[in-house]
C-alpha positions in Angstrom: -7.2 21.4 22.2 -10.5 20.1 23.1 -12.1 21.1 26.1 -11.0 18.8 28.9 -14.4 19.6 31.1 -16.3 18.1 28.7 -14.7 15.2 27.8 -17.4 12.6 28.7 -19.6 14.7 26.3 -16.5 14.2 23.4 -17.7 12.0 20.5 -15.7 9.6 18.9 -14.4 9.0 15.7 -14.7 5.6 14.2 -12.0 4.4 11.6 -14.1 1.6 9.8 -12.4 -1.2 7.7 -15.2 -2.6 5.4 -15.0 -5.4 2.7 -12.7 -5.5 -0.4 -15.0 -7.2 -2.3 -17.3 -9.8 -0.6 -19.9 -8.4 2.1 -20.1 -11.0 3.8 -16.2 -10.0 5.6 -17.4 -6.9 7.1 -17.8 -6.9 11.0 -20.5 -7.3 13.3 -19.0 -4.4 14.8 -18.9 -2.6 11.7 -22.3 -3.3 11.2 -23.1 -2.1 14.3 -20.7 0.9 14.4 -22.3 2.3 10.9 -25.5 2.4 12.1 -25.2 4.1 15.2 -23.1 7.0 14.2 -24.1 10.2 13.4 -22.2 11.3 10.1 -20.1 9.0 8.2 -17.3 10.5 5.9 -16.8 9.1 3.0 -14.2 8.2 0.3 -17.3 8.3 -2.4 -20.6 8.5 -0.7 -22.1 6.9 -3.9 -19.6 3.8 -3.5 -20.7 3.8 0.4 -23.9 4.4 -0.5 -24.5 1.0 -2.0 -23.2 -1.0 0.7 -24.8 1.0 3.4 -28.2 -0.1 1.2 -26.8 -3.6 1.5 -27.1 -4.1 5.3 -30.1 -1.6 5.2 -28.3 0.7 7.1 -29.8 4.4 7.6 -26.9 7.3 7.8 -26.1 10.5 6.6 -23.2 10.6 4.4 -20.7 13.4 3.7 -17.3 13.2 1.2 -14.0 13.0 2.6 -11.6 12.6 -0.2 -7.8 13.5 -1.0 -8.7 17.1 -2.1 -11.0 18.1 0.6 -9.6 16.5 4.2 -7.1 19.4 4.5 -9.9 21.3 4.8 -13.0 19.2 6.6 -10.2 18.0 9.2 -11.2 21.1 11.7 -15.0 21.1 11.1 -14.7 17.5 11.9 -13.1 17.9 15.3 -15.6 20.2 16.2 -18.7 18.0 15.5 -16.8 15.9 18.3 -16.4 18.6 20.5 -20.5 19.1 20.1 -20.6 15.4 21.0 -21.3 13.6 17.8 -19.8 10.3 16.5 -18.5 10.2 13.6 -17.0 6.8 11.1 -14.6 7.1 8.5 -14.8 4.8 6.2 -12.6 4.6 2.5 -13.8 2.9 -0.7 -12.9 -0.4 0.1 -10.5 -2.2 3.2 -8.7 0.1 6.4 -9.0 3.8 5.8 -5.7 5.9 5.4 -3.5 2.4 4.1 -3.1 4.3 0.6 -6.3 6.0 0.7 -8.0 9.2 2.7 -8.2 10.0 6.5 -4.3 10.9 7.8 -5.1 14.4 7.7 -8.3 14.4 9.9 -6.5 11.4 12.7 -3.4 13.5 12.6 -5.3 16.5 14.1 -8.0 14.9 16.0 -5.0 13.4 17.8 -3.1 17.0 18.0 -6.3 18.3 20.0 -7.2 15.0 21.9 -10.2 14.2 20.2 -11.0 10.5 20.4 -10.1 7.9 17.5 -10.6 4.2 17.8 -10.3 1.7 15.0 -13.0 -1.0 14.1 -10.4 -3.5 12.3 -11.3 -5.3 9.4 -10.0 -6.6 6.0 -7.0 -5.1 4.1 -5.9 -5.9 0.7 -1.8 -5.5 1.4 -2.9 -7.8 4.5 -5.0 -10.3 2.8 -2.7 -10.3 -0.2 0.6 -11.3 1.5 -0.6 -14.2 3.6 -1.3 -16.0 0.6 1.3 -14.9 -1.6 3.8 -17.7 0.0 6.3 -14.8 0.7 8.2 -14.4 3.8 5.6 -12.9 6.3 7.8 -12.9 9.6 9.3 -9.5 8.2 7.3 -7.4 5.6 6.7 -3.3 4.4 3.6 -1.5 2.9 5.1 0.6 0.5 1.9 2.0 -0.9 1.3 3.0 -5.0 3.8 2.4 -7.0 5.2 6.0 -8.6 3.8 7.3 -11.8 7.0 7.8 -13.9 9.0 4.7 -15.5 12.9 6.1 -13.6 11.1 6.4 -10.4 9.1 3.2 -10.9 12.8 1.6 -11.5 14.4 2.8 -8.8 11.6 1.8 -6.4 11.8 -1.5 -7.5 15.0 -1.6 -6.6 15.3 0.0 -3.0 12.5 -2.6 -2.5 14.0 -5.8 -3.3 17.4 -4.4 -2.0 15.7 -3.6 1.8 15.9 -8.0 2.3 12.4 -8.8 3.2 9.4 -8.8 1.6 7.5 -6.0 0.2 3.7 -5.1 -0.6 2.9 -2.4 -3.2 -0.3 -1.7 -5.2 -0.6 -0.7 -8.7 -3.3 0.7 -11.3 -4.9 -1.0 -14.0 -3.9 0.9 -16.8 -0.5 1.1 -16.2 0.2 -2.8 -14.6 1.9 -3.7 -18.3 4.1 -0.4 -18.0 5.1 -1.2 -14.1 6.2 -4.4 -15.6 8.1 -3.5 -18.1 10.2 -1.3 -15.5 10.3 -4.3 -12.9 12.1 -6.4 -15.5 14.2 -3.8 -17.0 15.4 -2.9 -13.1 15.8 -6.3 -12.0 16.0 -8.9 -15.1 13.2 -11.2 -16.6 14.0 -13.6 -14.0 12.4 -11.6 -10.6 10.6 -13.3 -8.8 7.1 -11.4 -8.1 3.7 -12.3 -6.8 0.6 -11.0 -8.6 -2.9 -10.3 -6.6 -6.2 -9.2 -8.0 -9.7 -8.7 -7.5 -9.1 -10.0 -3.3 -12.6 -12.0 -2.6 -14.5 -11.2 -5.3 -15.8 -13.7 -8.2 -12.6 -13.3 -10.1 -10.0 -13.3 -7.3 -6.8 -14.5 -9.1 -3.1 -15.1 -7.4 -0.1 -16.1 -9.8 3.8 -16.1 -8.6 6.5 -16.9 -11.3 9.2 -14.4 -12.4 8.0 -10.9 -14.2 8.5 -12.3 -17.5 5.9 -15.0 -17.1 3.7 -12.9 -15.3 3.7 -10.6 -18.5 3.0 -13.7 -20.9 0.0 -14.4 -18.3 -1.3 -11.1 -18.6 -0.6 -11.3 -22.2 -2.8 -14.1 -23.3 -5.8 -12.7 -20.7 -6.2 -9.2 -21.0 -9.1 -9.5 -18.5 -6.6 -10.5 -16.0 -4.8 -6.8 -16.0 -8.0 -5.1 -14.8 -9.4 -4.9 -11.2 -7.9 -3.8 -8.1 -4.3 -5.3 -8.1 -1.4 -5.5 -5.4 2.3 -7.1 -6.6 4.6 -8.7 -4.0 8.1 -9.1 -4.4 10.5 -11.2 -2.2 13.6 -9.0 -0.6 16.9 -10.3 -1.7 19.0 -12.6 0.6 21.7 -11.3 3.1 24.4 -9.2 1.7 28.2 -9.4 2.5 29.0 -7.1 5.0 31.8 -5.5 3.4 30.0 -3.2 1.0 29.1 0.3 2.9 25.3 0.4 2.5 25.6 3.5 1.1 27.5 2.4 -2.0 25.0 -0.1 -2.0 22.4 2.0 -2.7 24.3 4.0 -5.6 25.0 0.6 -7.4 21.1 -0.2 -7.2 20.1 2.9 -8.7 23.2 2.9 -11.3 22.4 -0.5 -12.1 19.1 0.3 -13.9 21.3 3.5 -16.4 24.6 1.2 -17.1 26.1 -2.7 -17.3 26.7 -4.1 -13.4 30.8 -4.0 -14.0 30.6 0.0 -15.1 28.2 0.8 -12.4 30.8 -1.0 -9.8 33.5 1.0 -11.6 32.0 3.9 -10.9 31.0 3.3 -7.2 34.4 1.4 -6.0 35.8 5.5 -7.3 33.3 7.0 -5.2 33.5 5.3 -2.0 37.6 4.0 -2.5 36.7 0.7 -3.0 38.7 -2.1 -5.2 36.7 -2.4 -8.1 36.7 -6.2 -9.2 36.2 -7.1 -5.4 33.1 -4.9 -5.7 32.2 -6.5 -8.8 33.4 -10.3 -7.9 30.5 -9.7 -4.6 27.8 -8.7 -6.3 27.8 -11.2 -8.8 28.6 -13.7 -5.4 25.4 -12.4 -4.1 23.4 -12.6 -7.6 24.6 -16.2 -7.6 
């Protein structure tokens, strides 16, 4: 713990959203904030560096990345404890939302060292208020995973939780992720497609996954940049299907046709199997 005496002597750290792509939506406070600190950590201090040049601001840099927080964490609550203020700031939007910084808040909050946020833009934020989704209920569920069967079954749990969802997803494998969307939940999904938030060649499309791959298709440019997918949560379900066999069916459903995967489940949890069946396809409907 931090050394209560001395808490008027405590610095603070700063967590610092800055722009996704334009400049121009970074804060006066951010502005402000980043030049008057003493030590900003950084995601890349080369990416920092050029937007630090932009508003000709004057700091000292250091790298705070996935494979070294574990280990800067405790060196950075002492440079508090000494007094000095410190900003976190990631590559682009609010720090820690997929990207570095919980290891160093979790323990400056353990030993009482002070954290305050300078709000600012976020792409999962930015994306879903123009996606025309629901927005009176929605989740962050951060990357998707790296393998195809995972990828599936996340899909699934996703649409399958009601309301809407917010993921992001890498270039390289955008054409892979959709392949798995459609071969978990048909060509007909409805999804929303985000990329390059702000910048020059910001692009929104919503149709089902199979158009969205006939878009991305016929523009190849379109699959790079920084992209986040949006898909609408499925409507209410009957009450009369435990939502535990609810959640075997969605990830049997993706290995095996609907009526053996009900066949299968009504077993499991003593259900009646074409009642099982007849309410899914209800709810499909």
């Amino acid at each position: 713990m931090l050394n209560e005496e001395n808490s008027d002597k405590i610095g603070t750290l700063y967590i610092v959203a800055t722009p996704i792509g334009n400049f121009d939506d970074i804060s006066q406070r951010a502005i402000q904030t980043l030049s008057e600190v003493d030590l900003i950590a950084a995601e890349d201090t080369r990416h920092t560096g050029k937007l630090l040049s932009h508003f000709n601001i004057k700091a000292k840099t250091f790298a705070l990345h996935d494979h070294n927080e574990k280990q800067k964490a405790q060196q950075i609550v002492d440079w508090l404890e000494q007094g000095m203020n410190i900003a976190l700031v990631s590559d682009a939007g609010t720090p820690l939302i997929s990207d570095p910084g919980y290891a160093v808040v979790n323990l400056c909050r353990e030993q009482g060292a002070h954290v305050t946020p300078v709000p600012g833009a976020c792409a999962a934020i930015t994306a879903v208020c123009c996606s025309g989704l629901p927005t009176d209920r929605f989740q962050f569920i951060g990357f998707t995973p790296a393998k195809s069967k995972a990828r599936q079954t996340f899909f699934i749990e996703a649409v399958n939780s009601g309301i809407t969802s917010i993921m992001y997803e890498s270039t390289h494998r955008i054409m892979a992720s959709l392949d798995d969307l459609e071969a978990a939940l048909g060509s007909d999904q409805p999804v929303v497609f985000a990329k390059e938030l702000t910048k020059t060649f910001e692009t929104f499309f919503n149709g089902s996954v199979a158009e969205l791959k006939q878009f991305l298709t016929n523009d190849p440019t379109k699959q790079r940049g920084e992209i986040v997918l949006m898909l609408p949560g499925k409507a209410k379900q009957s009450d009369d299907i435990p939502e535990d066999a609810r959640r075997m069916l969605g990830l049997l459903e993706a290995e095996m046709p609907l009526k053996k995967a009900c066949g299968v489940v009504a077993e499991y949890f003593g259900l009646k199997k074409n009642a099982l069946y007849k309410a899914i396809i209800d709810e499909k409907d």
